[in-house]
C-alpha positions, 0 to 999 in steps of 0.5 A, spaced: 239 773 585 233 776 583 232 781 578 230 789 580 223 791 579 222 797 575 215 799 575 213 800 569 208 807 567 203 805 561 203 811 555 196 816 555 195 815 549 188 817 551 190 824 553 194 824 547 189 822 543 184 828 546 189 833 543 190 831 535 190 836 530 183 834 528 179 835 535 184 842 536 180 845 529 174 844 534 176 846 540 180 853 538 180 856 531 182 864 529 188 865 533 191 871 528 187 878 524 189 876 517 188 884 514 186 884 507 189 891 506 183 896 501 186 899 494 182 906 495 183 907 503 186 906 509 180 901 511 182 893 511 177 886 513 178 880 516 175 874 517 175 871 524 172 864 526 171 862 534 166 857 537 160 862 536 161 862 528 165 865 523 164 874 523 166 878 517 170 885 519 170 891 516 175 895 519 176 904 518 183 905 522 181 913 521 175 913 525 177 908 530 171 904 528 170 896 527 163 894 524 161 887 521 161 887 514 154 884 513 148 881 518 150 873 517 143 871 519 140 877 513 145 874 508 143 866 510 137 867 509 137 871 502 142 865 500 137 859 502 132 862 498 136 861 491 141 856 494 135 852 496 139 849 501 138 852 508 143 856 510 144 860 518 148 866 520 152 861 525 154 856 519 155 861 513 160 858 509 162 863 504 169 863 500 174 866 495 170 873 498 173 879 495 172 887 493 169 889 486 167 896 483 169 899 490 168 899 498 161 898 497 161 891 493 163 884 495 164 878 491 164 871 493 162 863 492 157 859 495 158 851 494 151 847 495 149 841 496 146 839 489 151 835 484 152 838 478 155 834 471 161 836 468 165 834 462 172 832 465 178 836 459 183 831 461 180 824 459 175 828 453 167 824 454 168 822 461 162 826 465 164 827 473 159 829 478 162 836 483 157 840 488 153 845 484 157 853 485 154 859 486 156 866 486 155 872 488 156 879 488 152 883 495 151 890 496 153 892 503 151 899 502 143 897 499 144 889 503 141 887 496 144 880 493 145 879 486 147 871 483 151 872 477 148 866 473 152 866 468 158 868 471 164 863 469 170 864 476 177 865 472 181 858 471 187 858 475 193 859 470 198 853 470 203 852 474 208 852 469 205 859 466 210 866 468 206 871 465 209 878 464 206 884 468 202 886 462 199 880 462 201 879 454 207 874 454 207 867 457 215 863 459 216 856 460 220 850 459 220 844 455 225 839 454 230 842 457 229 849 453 225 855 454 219 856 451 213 863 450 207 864 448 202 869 447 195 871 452 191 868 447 194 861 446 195 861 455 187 861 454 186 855 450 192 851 454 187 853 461 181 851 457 185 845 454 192 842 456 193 839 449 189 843 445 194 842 438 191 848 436 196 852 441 202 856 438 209 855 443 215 859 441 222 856 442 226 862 446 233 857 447 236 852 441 242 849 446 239 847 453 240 840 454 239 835 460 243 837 467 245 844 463 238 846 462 232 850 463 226 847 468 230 841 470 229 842 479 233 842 484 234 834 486 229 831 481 232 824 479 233 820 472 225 818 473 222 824 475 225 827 468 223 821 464 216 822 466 215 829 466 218 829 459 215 834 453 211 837 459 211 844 460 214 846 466 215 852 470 222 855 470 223 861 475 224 868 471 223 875 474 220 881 469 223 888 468 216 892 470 215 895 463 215 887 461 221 888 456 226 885 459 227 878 464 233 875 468 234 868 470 240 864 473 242 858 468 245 851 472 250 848 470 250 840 473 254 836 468 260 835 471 256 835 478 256 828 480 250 823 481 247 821 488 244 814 488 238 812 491 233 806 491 225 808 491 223 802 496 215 804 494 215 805 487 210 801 483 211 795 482 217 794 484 223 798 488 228 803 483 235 805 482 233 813 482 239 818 481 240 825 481 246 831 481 248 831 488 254 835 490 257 833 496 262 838 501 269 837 499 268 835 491 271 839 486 265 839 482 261 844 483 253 847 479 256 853 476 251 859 475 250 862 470 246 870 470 242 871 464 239 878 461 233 876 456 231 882 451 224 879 449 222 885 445 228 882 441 228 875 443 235 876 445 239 872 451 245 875 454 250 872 458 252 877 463 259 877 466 257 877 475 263 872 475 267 875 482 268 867 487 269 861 483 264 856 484 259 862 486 252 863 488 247 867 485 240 870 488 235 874 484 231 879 488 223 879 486 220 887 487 215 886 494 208 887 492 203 891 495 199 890 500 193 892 497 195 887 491 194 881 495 187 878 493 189 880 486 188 874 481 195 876 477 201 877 481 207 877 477 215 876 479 217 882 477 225 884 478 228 888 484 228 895 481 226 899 475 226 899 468 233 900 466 236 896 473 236 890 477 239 888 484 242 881 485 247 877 489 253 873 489 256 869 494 262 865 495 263 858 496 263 858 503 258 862 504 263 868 507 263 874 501 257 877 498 256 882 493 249 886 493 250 887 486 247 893 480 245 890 473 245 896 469 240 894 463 243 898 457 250 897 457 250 889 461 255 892 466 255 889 473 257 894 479 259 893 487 254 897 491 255 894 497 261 888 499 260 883 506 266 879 508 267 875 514 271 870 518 264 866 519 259 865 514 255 872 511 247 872 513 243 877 508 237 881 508 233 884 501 235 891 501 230 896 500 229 901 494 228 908 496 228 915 493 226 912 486 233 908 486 237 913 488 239 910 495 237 903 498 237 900 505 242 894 506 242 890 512 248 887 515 251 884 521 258 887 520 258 891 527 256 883 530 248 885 530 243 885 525 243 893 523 241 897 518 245 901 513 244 907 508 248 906 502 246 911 494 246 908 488 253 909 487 255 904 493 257 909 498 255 909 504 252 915 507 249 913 514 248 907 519 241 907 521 241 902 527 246 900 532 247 897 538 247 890 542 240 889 539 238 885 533 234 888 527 229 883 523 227 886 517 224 892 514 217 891 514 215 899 511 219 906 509 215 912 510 220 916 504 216 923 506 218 923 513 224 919 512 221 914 517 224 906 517 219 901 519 222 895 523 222 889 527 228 887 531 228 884 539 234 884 544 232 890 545 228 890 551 231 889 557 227 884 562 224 880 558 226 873 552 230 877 547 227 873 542 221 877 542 220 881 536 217 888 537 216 894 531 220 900 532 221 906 528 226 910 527 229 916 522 233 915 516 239 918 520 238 913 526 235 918 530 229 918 534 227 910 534 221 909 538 218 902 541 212 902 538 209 895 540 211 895 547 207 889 550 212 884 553 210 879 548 212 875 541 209 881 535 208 879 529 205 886 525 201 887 518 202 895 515 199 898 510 202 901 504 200 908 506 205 906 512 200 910 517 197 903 520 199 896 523 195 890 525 199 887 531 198 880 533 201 878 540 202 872 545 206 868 548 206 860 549 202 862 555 198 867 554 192 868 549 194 870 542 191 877 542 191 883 536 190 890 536 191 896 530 196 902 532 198 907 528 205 910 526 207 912 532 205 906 536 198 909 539 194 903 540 187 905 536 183 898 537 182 892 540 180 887 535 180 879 537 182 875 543 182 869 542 177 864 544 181 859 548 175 856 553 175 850 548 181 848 549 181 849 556 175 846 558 178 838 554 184 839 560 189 843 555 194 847 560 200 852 558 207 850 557 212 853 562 218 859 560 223 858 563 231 861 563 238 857 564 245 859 564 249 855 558 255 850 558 260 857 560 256 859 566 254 866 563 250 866 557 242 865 559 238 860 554 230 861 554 227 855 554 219 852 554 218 846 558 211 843 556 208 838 562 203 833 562 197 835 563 195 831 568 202 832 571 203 829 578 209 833 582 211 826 586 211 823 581 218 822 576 217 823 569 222 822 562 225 827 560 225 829 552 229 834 549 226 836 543 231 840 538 233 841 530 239 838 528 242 844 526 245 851 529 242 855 524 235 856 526 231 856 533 226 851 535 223 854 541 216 857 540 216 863 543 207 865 541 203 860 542 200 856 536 195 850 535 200 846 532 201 841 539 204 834 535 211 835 536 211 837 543 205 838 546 201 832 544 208 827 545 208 830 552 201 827 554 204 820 553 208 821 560 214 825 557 216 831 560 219 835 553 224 841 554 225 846 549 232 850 550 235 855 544 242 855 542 248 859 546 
């Protein structure tokens, strides 16, 4: 008896090899504009790389015009007579470029080549070498470029640091409690750590381990030894005048433990542990929403208790575009002053609460209910009409719709409905009582997993596609919300992006991307495609990536690539550069299949 023969196929490991992450960065590079929105006009600037270089953008959406922010070959050269090191247009690698004064002036950092001494804080006298940064700041107007020599770049603040919005107050935890200090002390611990000069306050008397302040989620017996009488970050939201902040307090002593041994600690493995809770145990984290009065340092337990063994999210206030390249950027509370937005969640995920804390009296108010028989998704409402109604997503009709409630909890209208899905809110036009959206389904013919932008009035009338090209849309409005950038694409097309104003009208091209590297090494676009689910009638969209030097006589392997979980898609549906799972395994000899869930 002789044993079949199955004729073996050796892995291209080459052809996987030609499209690593490392050789794509050299083969295509901007596939997005990136807006850095201004804070006096409706202009915004991007950077956008290709093969022939790096290109600075000014964009003015009013005048329809897009121009280079400055000349890249005028500005190298005036860089190399004080850098002295030789800098070109094509490979001017300037960073952390930001407007200062006004529209007229740039400043940003440029690293040279020569190595500069530097006395390391953490261990005092040992002196360690880094490259020699010079910064500038450069007039477009006048094209003149100034060093600032004596300028000293801002040093990040500690990541354990929350400053209040008025930049005064610090909040931190230490051993299990919380602590605060003044600006002038978070100077000296940026300049030194362990400056013994630095005043700390303690806020709390009564944390203690696993019922505490600053301990993270997961984080086990040997992480806190070492981490002890360290300052840590514990996230807390502040009222936007900086009297106030909220926090939730966790209660895990009754949580049981979860062993683990660290196979790669040194010397030798570990026994770790850490509060885990299981599904089905009855010891469950208990939440505790805590209001803080830090004018008077004084800390209030609020009574939210609605489920037992309850969830509780706080909301931060969205920042504004325009605030984006602004060095303080504080968590402030969703709200006002004297009001705040959270909610509750049961256990089994099928009751929410969007609640209303009131910060004179304490008192909680129900503004909207959510019950289900399945599990409840939730969106951030949006705050409108200085407080007086909000917009609240939900899926109680079975889509993903938008609902307009008052401050009292009364609902006054449904702003969308129909078989289609609204995504989020990206803008809210108060004047025009015009909501921003994206959503997808809507569009027939076409992956109802493409997003668009559509807007529609307060009152659900006149909703109007804006971005209208059958392709997956990631947008970018302004604060004004009169403009938006739209990036688009699919798996098989070039990433594209555009400016259209509020009603859709598209105003400028602005980049496609530069795909003829990637092509030029062999790369080939994945495949859509369609099929019926296991019923016979839901349609499925799936992605097929093939070898690239797919051979149709040929039989292949079949890997169906897939997220272990109900909760989230796994096929893309833009095209992006991150090729490692799926793509690239396919070059090996695989054929990969992508297919979104019934």
């Amino acid at each position: 008896i002789f044993s079949q023969q199955v004729p073996v196929t050796k892995a291209n490991y080459e052809l996987a090899a030609r499209f690593s992450p490392k050789k794509i960065e050299k083969m295509i590079f901007s596939t997005s504009v990136d807006p850095h929105w201004m804070k006096n006009s409706n202009k915004f600037w991007y950077v956008y790389e290709t093969r022939e270089g790096k290109k600075w953008v000014i964009v003015d959406p009013v005048r329809m015009s897009k121009t280079p922010m400055f000349d890249n070959d005028k500005l190298a050269a005036a860089l190399t007579r004080i850098v002295k090191d030789p800098f070109d247009g094509q490979h001017l690698n300037i960073e952390n470029l930001k407007f200062v004064k006004d529209e007229n002036w740039i400043r940003f950092e440029v690293k040279s080549t020569q190595d500069v001494e530097k006395k390391d804080t953490a261990k005092k006298a040992v002196a360690v070498k880094e490259k020699k940064v010079f910064f500038f700041e450069y007039n477009l107007q006048r094209d003149s470029l100034v060093e600032l020599k004596d300028h000293k770049k801002p040093t990040p603040k500690p990541s354990w640091a929350n400053v209040s919005p008025d930049q005064q107050w610090v909040v931190f935890a230490k051993n299990f409690n919380l602590y605060w200090m003044d600006s002038a002390n978070l100077r000296k611990a940026i300049a030194k750590e362990d400056d013994s000069t630095i005043v700390e306050h303690k806020l709390t008397e009564d944390g203690v381990e696993n019922y505490g302040f600053g301990e993270s989620y997961g984080e086990t017996n040997v992480e806190k030894l070492k981490n002890k009488n360290k300052r840590k970050y514990f996230p807390i939201l502040w009222s936007p005048n900086s009297t106030h902040f909220v926090m939730v307090k966790t209660d895990s002593r009754q949580v049981k433990d979860l062993w683990v041994i660290n196979n790669v600690a040194e010397p030798r493995p570990t026994l770790e542990t850490y509060k885990y809770h299981m599904p089905g145990e009855k010891e469950a984290p208990l939440r505790e929403l805590l209001l803080v009065d830090f004018q008077h340092k004084k800390i209030s337990k609020i009574n939210g208790d609605q489920f037992k063994d309850q969830e509780i999210s706080l909301w931060n206030a969205s920042a504004e575009k325009k605030m984006r390249d602004d060095e303080h950027r504080p968590a402030v509370w969703l709200g006002d002053n004297s009001k705040l937005y959270f909610s509750r969640t049961s256990r089994d995920l099928k009751k929410i609460d969007v609640c209303a804390l009131d910060i004179n009296t304490q008192a909680v108010k129900v503004v909207v209910e959510e019950r289900m028989n399945t599990y409840v998704e939730l969106r951030k409402p949006v705050i409108i009409n200085g407080g007086k109604e909000l917009i609240h997503w939900s899926e109680r009709d079975g889509w993903g719709h938008l609902y307009l409630y008052d401050s009292s909890g009364k609902m006054k209208s449904q702003i969308t409905s129909g078989p289609w899905h609204v995504e989020d809110v990206e803008g809210v036009d108060e004047k025009l009582r015009t909501v921003y959206l994206t959503g997808n389904a809507k569009e027939s013919n076409e992956d109802p997993y493409f997003l668009h932008m559509y807007k529609v009035n307060i009152d659900g009338s006149s909703l109007k596609l804006l971005s209208a090209a059958n392709h997956d849309h990631s947008v970018n409005m302004d604060d004004s919300k009169h403009f938006f950038v739209d990036n688009y694409s699919r798996v098989n097309t070039a990433p594209v992006s555009a400016l259209y104003d509020a009603n859709g009208k598209r105003l400028l091209d602005l980049e496609v991307t530069d795909m003829s590297g990637l092509m030029q090494a062999g790369y080939k676009f994945p495949e859509p495609f369609k099929a019926k689910a296991d019923d016979g009638i839901t349609d499925l969209y799936g992605v097929m990536y093939k070898p690239f030097d797919f051979d149709s006589t040929r039989k292949y392997p079949v890997i169906a690539y897939v997220y272990p979980g109900p909760q989230t898609e796994a096929v893309n549906k833009a095209f992006g550069k991150s090729m490692d799972r799926i793509d690239r395994l396919s070059q090996l000899g695989f054929v990969v299949v992508t297919l979104g869930n019934r």
